[in-house]
Structure formats: C-alpha cells, structure tokens
DOLUMGU-271676 format. One record per residue: x, y, z of N, C-alpha, C in turn. Coordinates in steps of 0.001 Angstrom, whole numbers, plus 500000, padded with zeros to 6 digits. Each point is the difference from the previous one (the first is absolute). Layout:
DOLUMGU-271676
XYZXYZXYZ...
This chain:
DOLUMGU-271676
125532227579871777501256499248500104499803498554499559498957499656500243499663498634499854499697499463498429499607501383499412499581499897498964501406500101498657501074500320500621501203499920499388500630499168499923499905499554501115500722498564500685499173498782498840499004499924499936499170499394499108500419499666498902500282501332499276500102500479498435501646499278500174500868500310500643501036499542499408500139498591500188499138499228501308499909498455499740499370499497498374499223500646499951499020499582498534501465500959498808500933500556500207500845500631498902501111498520500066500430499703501336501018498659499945499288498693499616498818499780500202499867498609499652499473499848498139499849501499499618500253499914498567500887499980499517501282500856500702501259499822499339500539498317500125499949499678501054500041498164500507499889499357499211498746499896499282499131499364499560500353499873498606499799501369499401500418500323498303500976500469499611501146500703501347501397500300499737499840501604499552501041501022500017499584501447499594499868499594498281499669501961499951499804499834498302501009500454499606499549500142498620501244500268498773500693501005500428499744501393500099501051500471500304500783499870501494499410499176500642500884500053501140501019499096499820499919498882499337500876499109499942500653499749498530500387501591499237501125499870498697500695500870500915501174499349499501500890500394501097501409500919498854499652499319498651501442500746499350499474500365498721500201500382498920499819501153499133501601499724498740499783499324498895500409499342499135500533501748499050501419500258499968500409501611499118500488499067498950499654499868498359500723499346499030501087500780500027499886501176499653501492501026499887500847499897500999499996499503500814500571499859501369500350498401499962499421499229499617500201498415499709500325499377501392498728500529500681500057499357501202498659500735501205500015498792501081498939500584500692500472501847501154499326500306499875499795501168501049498691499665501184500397500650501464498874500038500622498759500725499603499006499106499834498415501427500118499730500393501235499438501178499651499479500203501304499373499436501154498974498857499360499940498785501223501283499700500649500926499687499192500977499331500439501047500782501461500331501302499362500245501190500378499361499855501727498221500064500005499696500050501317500219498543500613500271498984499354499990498871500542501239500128500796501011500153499261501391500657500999500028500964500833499510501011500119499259500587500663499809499514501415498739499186499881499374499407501077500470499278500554500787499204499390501079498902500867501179500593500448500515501308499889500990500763500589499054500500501320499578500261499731499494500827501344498936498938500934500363498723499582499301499267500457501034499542501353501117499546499082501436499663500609500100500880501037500590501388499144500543500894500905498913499991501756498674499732499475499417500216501540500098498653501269499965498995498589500336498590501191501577500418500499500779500094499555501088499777500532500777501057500827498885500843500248500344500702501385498961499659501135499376498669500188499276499833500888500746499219500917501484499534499357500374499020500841501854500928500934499718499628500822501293500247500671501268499444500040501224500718499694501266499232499615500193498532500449499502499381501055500758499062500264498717498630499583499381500168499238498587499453499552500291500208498487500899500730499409499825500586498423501196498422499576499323499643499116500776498672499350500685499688498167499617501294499842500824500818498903500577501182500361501463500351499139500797500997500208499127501462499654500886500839500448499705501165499361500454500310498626500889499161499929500885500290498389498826499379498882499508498652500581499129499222499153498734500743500076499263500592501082498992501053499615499652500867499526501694501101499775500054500925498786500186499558498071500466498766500248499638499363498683499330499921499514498805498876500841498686499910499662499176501081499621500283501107501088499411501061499625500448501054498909501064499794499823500442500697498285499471499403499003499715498891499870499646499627498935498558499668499982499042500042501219498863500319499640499582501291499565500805500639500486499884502046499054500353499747499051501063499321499540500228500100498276498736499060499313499268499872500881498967499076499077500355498056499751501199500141500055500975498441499718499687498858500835498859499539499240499116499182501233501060498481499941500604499730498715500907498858500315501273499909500490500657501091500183501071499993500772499832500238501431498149500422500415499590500000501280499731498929500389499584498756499268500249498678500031500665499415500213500867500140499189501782499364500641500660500742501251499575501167500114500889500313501493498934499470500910498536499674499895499493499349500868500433498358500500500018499385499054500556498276499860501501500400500563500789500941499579501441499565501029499628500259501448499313501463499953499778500017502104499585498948500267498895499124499243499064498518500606501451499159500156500201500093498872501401498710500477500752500415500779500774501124500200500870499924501318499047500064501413498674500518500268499291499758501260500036498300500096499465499132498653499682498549500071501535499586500286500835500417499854501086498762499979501550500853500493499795500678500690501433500435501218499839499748500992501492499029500255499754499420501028500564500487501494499617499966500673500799500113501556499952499367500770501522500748500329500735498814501075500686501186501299499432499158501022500155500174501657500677499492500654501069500758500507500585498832500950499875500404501587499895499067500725500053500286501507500471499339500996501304500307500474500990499947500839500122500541501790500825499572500527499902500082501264500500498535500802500169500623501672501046498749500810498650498840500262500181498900500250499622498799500589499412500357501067498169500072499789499312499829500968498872501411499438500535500620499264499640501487499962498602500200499270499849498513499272498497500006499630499635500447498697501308499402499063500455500249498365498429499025499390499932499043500196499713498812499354497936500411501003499677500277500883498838500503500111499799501125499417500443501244499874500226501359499316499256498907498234500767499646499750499773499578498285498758499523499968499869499105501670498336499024499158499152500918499840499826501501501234499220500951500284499863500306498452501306500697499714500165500852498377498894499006499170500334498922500020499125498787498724498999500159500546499217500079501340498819499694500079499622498593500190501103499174500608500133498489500392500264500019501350499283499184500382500236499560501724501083499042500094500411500403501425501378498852500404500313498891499340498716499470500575499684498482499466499199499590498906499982501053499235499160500016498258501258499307499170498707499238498743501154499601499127501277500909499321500946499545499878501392500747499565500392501410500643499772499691501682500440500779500718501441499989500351500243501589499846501698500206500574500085498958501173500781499210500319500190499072501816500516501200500668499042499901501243500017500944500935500919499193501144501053500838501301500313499029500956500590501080500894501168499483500855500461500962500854501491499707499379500724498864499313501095500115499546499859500225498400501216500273499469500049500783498739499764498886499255499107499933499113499596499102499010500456500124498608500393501036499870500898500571498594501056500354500061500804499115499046501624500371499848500023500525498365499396499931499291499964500206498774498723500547499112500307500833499213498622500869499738498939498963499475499168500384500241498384499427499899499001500533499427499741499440498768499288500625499626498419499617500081498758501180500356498689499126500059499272500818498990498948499343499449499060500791498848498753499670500595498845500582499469498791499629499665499455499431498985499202499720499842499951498948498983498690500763498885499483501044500688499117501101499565500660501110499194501194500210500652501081501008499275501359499684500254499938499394498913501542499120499510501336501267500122499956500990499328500542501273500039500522500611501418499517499222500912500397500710500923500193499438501219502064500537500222500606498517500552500680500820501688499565499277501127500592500459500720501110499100501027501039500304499972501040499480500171500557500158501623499876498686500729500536500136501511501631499570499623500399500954500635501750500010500329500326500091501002501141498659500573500276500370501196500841500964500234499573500560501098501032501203500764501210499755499822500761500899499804500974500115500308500747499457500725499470500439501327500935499621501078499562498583500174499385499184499121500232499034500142500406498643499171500558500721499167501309499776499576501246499459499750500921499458499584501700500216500350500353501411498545499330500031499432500170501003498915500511501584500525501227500399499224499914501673500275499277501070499126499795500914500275498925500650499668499493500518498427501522499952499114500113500189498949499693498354498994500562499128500568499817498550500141498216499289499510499399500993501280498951499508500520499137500718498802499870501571499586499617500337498802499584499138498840501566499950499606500042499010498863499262498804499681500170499438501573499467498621499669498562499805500338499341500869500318498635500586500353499199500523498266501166500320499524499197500563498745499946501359500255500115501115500885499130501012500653499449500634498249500970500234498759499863500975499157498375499660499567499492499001500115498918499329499286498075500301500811500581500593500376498650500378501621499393501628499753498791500086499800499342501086500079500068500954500599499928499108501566500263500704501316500214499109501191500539500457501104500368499448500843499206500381501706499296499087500315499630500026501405500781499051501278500555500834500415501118499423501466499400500125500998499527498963500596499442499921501279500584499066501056499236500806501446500827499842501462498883499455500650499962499486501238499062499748500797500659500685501081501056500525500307500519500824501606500528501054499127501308500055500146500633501237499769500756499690498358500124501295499104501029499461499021501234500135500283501002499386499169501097499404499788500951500674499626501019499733500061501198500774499265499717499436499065499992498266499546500254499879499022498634500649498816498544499846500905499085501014499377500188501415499084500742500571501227500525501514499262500597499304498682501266499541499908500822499368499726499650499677498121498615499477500489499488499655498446499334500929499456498973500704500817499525501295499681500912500992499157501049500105500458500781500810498899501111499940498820499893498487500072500134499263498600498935500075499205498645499610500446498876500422499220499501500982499561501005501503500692499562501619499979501074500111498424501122499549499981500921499903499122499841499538498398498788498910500329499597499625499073499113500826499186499337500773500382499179500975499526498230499227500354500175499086501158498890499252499739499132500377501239499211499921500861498830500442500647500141498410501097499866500841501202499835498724501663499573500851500466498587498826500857500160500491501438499601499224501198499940500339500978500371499662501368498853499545500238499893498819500100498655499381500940500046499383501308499328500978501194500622499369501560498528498966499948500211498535500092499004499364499658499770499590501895498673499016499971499610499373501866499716501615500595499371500912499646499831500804500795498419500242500962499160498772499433499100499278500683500608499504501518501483499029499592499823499270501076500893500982501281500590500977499240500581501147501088498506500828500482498845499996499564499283500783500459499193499068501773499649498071499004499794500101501511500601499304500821501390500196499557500511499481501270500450502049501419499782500774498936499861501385500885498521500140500623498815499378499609498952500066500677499689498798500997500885499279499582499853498870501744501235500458500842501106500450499522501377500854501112498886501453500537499401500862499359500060500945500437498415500947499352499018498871500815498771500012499396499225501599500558500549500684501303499702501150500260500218501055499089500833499687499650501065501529499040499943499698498583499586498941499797499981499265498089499678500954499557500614500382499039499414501037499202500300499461498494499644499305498935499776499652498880501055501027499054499297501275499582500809501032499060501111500416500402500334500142501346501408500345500649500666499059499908500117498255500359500696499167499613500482499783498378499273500483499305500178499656498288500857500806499581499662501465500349500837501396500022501809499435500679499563499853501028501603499512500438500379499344499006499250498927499739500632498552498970501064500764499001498562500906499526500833500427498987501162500986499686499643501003501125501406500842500295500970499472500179500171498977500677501317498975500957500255499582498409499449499546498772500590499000499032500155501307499661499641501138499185500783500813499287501282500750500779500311500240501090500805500464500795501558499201499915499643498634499826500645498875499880500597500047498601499268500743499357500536499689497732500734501205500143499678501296500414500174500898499852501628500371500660500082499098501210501549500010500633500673498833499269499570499432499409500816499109499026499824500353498072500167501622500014500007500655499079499049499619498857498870499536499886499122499965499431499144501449499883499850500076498740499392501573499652498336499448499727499474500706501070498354500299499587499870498542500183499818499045501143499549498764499702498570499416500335498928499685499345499043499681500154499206498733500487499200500384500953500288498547500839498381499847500618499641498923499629498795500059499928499504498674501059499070499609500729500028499287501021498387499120499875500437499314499804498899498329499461499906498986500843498502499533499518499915498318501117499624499398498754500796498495500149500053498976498581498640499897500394499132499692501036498917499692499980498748500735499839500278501250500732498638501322499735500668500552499170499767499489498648500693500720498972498978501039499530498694500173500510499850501276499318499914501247500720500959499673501261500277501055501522501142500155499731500497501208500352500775500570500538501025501006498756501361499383499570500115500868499002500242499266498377499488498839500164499611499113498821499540500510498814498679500793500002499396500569499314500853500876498712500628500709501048501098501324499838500944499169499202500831499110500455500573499510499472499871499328498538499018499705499504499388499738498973499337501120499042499635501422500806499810501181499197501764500250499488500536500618500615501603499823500257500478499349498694500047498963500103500284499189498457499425500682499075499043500103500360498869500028498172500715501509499560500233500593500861500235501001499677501777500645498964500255498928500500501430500437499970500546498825498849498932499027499434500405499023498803499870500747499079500723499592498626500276500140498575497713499672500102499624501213498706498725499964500075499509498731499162501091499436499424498921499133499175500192498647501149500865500041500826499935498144500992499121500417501176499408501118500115498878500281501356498782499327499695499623499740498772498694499100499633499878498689500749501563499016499417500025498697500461500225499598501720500472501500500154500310499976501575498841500222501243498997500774498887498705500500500747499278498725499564500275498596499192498466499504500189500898498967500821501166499817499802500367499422500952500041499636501408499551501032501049500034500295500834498434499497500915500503499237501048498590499679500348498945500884500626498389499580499937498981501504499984499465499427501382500903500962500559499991500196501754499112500905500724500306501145498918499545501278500376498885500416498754499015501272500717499221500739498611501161500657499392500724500249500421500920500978499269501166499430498914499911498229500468500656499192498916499053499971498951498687499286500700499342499908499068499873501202498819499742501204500444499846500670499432501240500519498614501061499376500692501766500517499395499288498608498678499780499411500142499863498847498945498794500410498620499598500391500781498378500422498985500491501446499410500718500562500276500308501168499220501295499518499264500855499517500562500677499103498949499298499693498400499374498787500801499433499303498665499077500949498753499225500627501090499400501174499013500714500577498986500948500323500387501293500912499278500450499203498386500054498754500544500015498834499023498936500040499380498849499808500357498458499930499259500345500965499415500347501777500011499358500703499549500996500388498591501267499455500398500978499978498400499791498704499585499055499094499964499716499104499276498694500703498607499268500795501592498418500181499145500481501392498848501231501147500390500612500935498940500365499396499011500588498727500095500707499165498751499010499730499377498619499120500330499302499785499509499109501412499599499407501407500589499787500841499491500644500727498802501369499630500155500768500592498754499772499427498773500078498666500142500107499082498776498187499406499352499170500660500905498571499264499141499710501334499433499491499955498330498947500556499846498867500127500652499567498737500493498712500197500129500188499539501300500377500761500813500010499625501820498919499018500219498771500172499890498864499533500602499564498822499837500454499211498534499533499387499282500529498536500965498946499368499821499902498676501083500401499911501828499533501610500342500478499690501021498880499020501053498871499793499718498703499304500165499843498469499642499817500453498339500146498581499392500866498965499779501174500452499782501212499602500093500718499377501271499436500140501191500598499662501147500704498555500229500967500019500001500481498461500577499816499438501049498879499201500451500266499740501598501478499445500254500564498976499519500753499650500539501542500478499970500125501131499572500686501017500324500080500828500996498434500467500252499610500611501161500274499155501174499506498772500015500363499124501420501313500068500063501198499426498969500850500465500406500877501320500494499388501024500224500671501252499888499344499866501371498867499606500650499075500194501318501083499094500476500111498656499889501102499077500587501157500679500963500587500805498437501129500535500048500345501020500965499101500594500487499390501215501008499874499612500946499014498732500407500333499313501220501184499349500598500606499692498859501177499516500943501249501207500478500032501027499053500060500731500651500316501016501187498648499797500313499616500168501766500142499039500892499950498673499171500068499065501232498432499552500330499192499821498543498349499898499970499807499242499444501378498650499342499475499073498877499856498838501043499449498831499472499261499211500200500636499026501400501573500178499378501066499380501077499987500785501513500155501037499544500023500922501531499219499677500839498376500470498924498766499903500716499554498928500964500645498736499365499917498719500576500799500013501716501363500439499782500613500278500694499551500496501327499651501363499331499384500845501082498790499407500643498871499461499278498978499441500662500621498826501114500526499086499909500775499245500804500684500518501550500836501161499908500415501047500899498722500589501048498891500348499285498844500126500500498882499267500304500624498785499682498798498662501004498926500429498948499784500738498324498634500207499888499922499348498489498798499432499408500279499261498629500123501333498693500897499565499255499781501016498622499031500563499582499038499358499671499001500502500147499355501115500737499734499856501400500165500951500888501001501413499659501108499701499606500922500944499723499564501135498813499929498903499300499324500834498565498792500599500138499274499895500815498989500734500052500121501775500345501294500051500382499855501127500166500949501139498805500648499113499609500869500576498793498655500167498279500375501013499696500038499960498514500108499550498735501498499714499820500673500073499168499881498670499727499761498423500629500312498541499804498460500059498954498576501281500086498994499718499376499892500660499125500648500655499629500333501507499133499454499881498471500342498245499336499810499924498681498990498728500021499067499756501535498725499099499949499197500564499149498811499254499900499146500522499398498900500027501395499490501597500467498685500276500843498884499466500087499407500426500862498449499181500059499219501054498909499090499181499529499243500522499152500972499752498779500574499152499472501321499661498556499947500784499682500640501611500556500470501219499524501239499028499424500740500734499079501043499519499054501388500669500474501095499305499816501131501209500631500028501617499249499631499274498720499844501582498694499146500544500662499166500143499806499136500692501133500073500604501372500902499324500622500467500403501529501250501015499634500727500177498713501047500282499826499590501685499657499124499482498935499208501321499062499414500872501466499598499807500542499554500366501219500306500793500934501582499321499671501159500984501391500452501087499021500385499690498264500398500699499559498669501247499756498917500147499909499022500860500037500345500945501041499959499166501395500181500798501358501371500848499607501145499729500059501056500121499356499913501086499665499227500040498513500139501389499042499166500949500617498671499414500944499458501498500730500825500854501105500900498820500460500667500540500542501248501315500269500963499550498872500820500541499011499801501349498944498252499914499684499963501526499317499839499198498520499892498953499984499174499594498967501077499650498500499263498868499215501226499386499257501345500485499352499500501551499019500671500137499195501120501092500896501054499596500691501041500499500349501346500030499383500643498690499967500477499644499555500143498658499496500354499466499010499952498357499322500524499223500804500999500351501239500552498956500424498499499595501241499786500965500466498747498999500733498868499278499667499789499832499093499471498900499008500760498672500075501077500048499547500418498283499854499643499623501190499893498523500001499609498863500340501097499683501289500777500394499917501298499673500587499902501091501520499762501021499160500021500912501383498767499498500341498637500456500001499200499516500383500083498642501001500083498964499165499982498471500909500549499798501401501440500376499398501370499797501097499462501036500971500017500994499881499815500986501419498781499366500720499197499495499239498874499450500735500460498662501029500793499067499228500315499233500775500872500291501213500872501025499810501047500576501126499473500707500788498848500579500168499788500979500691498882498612500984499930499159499150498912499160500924501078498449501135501174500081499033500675498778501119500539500927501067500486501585499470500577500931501166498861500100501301498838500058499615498938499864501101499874498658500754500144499010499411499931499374500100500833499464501255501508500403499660501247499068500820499958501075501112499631501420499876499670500917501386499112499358500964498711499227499194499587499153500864499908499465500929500974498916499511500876498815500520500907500496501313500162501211499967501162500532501103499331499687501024498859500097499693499180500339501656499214498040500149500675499295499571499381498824499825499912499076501326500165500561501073500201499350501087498720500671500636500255501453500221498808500947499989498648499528499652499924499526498791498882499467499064499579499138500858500372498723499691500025498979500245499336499783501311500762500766501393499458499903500880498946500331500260499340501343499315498712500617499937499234498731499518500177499287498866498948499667499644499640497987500732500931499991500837500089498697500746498821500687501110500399501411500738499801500501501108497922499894499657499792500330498613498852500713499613499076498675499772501008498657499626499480498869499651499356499027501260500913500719501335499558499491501232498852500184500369499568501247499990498820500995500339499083499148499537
C-alpha cells in the first residue's frame, strides 16, 4: 500500500513540476473539410471527466446548502456531454455572477418591546452595543423602515419595521408604505402572545406569494423566571413545548394555515430554535442568494461553520471546472507560477469570513483578557502562508499537501479539474479557517485550560 501511495506522490510531483504530456493535453483535432475544430479524443475524455466529476460533487451537498439551481446544473451538464467546453464557460461565469451579486433583503417586524432590533443584531452577528447596532430598548425605537448592512456583505439588507400596531397606519396603508413587495421574506416576531394584527400581516404576506415566519423571541427569560416560580416541577422541554403549542394554537384560531413558529433567545443564539431557523431559510431561498446568506450569517455553531465551508467550496469548485474547462494545460504553473499575494488575499478573505481576520481576532483576544498572540497560537490559518522552521518554502509546503492529496484521492490522473491550482489552494485554505473558527467555539474552554495548566 505504501508502495502505491509512493508511486503516485512521485507520478504528481512530475506532473507539478513538468505539467502532463502531449497527448494528454491536445485537446482538439483541426478537419480542413470540415473547416473547423472537432473534439479528439483527449478532448472527448477531458469532457468526460469533468462531467462525472460535477455530476459526483454536486450530489454531496444537500438542498438547502446547494447554491446553484437545478436548471443551471443541467446546463452545465449538457454541455459538458456535448463536449462545448465554452459555452460551459459562460454558463459557469453567469451562475458566478448571480451567486456574487443577488441581493437580499429581510425584513423584520413586530409590536414594541418584542425584540425586532436584538433579533437583527443576533442575525448580523453584532452585539447590542457593537458598532452599527440595531438600538435596543423597551419603547419602540422605529417608526420607519431601517435599513442595516454589513459592511462584509453589502448585498444583504435587513430591514427593522415597526409593527404594526404601532402605528396610526391601516393595514393596506401600512403595506404600501413599508414597501412589503420588495422583501425576500418576512420574520414577525412576539415576545408573549401574537397579535391580531400579527395574524393580520401574516396573511397579506401569504397573498403575496412570499414566505413568514413566527418568531416567539425571550424564551430564555420565560424559562428562568419558571425555574425560580416553580423550581420543583421545572421542567425545561415541557415549558418550550407549551411555548410553542400555545403560539401555534393562537395562528391557527386566527386562520393562519400551517404556521411555523420557531422559539429563540437574542442572546443564546446558538440554543434553542435559532439554528433551525437559519436551516429553515437556507432552505427555502431562491438557490443562487443562499451563498450570500450562508457567509453572512455569524459562525456560532459547527453546523454554521460547516453551512459556510460547503458553501464556499461549491464556489471553489465551479471556479476550478471553469478553469478545468478552459486550460489546455491544467497543470502548467500550478507550482511555479504561484502568486503569493493572491493567495494571502484569498486566506484574508476566508478569515474574515469566519470571523478570523485580524480585526475580530483583536477583538476577541480583548473579551478574553488574553494577548493576540496567545490567541494565534492556537489557530492555523493567521500562519498558513509563513515560511516554517527549517525555510521550508510555502511551494514546498503547498507541493506537499498536494502530494498527500493525490495519495489520498486515488492518484493524479482522474480528472483535469483536480489539478488546477484553484481547487487545490482554496479548499486548502477553507478546510483550514473551517477548523480553525470550530476552534474558537470552545475559546473560553481553551483558554481556561491553559491559564488553569499555567498555574500548576
């Protein structure tokens, strides 16, 4: 086994190195009588290999994670069977552009007090009192829609509206001047019971053909104020269960069909039905705005984290087909050719991300009484493109993973798209900030261990 594993490291770092040979990389076959190119048979398996390359990535991912259509995947894939590597090009560059640049917009509504304007910072991944935070209070702070962005993803706008009922507007009135037609989707949230006027909007929004739902938000602070009333009998899952029966019972007699109602703390946002609520979305968006919505989303959870890194992958991997389609010679500079400062930026780009670039980090070390330094020691990804002890070279550290890589995989010659440079690099970097910001979850955890270990 070992001895295979070998042979195909010593088969990739020749291909690396000197690029394949002649016949692997003529790709078309010149007919004068024909007065024009035809595929050769290289070419032939080159399409080939990148069909069935596709076809296998893109059943690894699950609907609400998939960030191209199905319509746009049978394209791609028709025309890598017809061989038509440039019109597989161009349907690649439009999916890139509508994932890069559709935008969405959120709006979220509800009465005065109900916890509109915390709900949003949660969504951003901004604290109360973080810069360009929604104002949090106990009286209604919004009379007029509001719009907040990130400044990471411009594309994606979420909009506090005041309630209704608080108001002088009537309900058709209140629509209009709300904008409602202009909104992706709609989240209406309560902190007690909902509303008539709740129902009320709910099925103006059912009318629209557009997607709400019910968020009973403070269900933290209903939990302990039931374990200091009634600390014998507390029972945790039975109180939530009520929560939530009592709010659908409530939609359901105020003729709401099928209403979904999901129960959150602005603050343990990665407890309770938060999570859900954010699978929930992904699932149910137009496939090409789930990209901007998934990196959007702050990495709370492994399971965000994880929603992000298969994201982006998805992206890496119709970057590295585009680029498999369009090189002759896949291989050629993927070594020598390297840009560092391309690469740093794309590592940059990854960290921030997660919430791993330089600003955060700072941040976070601060939160934890511990210096950056300290911090970084336990992450990856801030050393990723140093140069090692012993002035190993990054080419070298790179050539390295990609060796491991191909023993891994069954060895180079699969298909052309795992060769470029693109797939290769990027997954390397994503798969290392995704470890990375899983990390970090447990950073309190850490931290204390190694204060606890420093005492000793």
């Amino acid at each position: 086994m070992n001895f295979i594993i070998q042979g195909r490291k010593r088969q990739a770092r020749r291909m690396i190195i000197m690029g394949p040979s002649v016949d692997q990389t003529q790709c078309l076959r010149w007919h004068p009588a024909m007065g024009q190119c035809s595929p050769s048979r290289a070419s032939r398996q080159k399409a080939h290999d990148l069909l069935s390359g596709f076809g296998k990535f893109a059943e690894k991912f699950h609907l609400e994670t998939k960030i191209i259509s199905q319509e746009t995947t049978t394209l791609i894939q028709s025309s890598l069977k017809a061989g038509d590597f440039q019109k597989t090009i161009t349907e690649i560059n439009e999916a890139l552009r509508d994932i890069e640049n559709a935008p969405l917009s959120i709006a979220v509504t509800g009465e005065t007090g109900s916890g509109k304007s915390s709900f949003i910072n949660a969504l951003r991944g901004v604290g109360n009192e973080g810069e360009g935070a929604a104002p949090t209070g106990t009286l209604e702070t919004t009379m007029e829609r509001t719009p907040y962005r990130n400044e990471k993803f411009v594309n994606v706008t979420i909009w506090d509206l005041p309630g209704l009922g608080s108001t002088s507007f009537k309900p058709q009135k209140y629509l209009k001047k709300m904008k409602f037609n202009e909104y992706d989707f709609f989240i209406i949230i309560s902190a007690t019971r909902f509303k008539l006027y709740d129902t009320k909007l709910a099925k103006a929004i059912g009318k629209m053909g557009k997607n709400f739902y019910f968020v009973r938000s403070k269900v933290d602070s209903d939990l302990d104020n039931e374990r200091r009333s009634k600390p014998a009998t507390f029972n945790k899952e039975k109180i939530l269960k009520d929560i939530r029966d009592d709010c659908k019972k409530q939609l359901e007699n105020a003729k709401v069909n099928h209403p979904r109602v999901f129960l959150v703390s602005n603050i343990d946002v990665s407890d309770y039905d938060f999570p859900n609520l954010e699978m929930t979305l992904l699932r149910e968006l137009p496939a090409q705005k789930r990209h901007i919505f998934m990196l959007s989303l702050p990495s709370i959870t492994e399971a965000a984290i994880d929603l992000k890194r298969d994201s982006l992958r998805q992206k890496v991997w119709l970057e590295a087909l585009k680029a498999g389609a369009s090189a002759t010679l896949p291989l050629v500079g993927l070594i020598n050719d390297i840009d560092l400062e391309k690469l740093e930026e794309t590592l940059t780009l990854y960290r921030s991300y997660f919430g791993l670039d330089d600003a955060s980090l700072e941040a976070m070390a601060k939160d934890l009484h511990v210096s950056v330094e300290k911090l970084k020691e336990n992450l990856e990804s801030p050393h990723l493109l140093s140069v090692k002890k012993g002035n190993e070279s990054v080419k070298d550290r790179l050539l390295e993973f990609i060796e491991t890589l191909c023993s891994v995989t069954g060895g180079p010659i699969a298909t052309g798209i795992y060769f470029t440079k693109t797939f290769y690099l990027q997954n390397h970097f994503l798969d290392t900030v995704a470890k990375d910001a899983k990390t970090l979850l447990k950073k309190e955890e850490l931290f204390t261990e190694n204060v606890g270990s420093a005492e000793v």
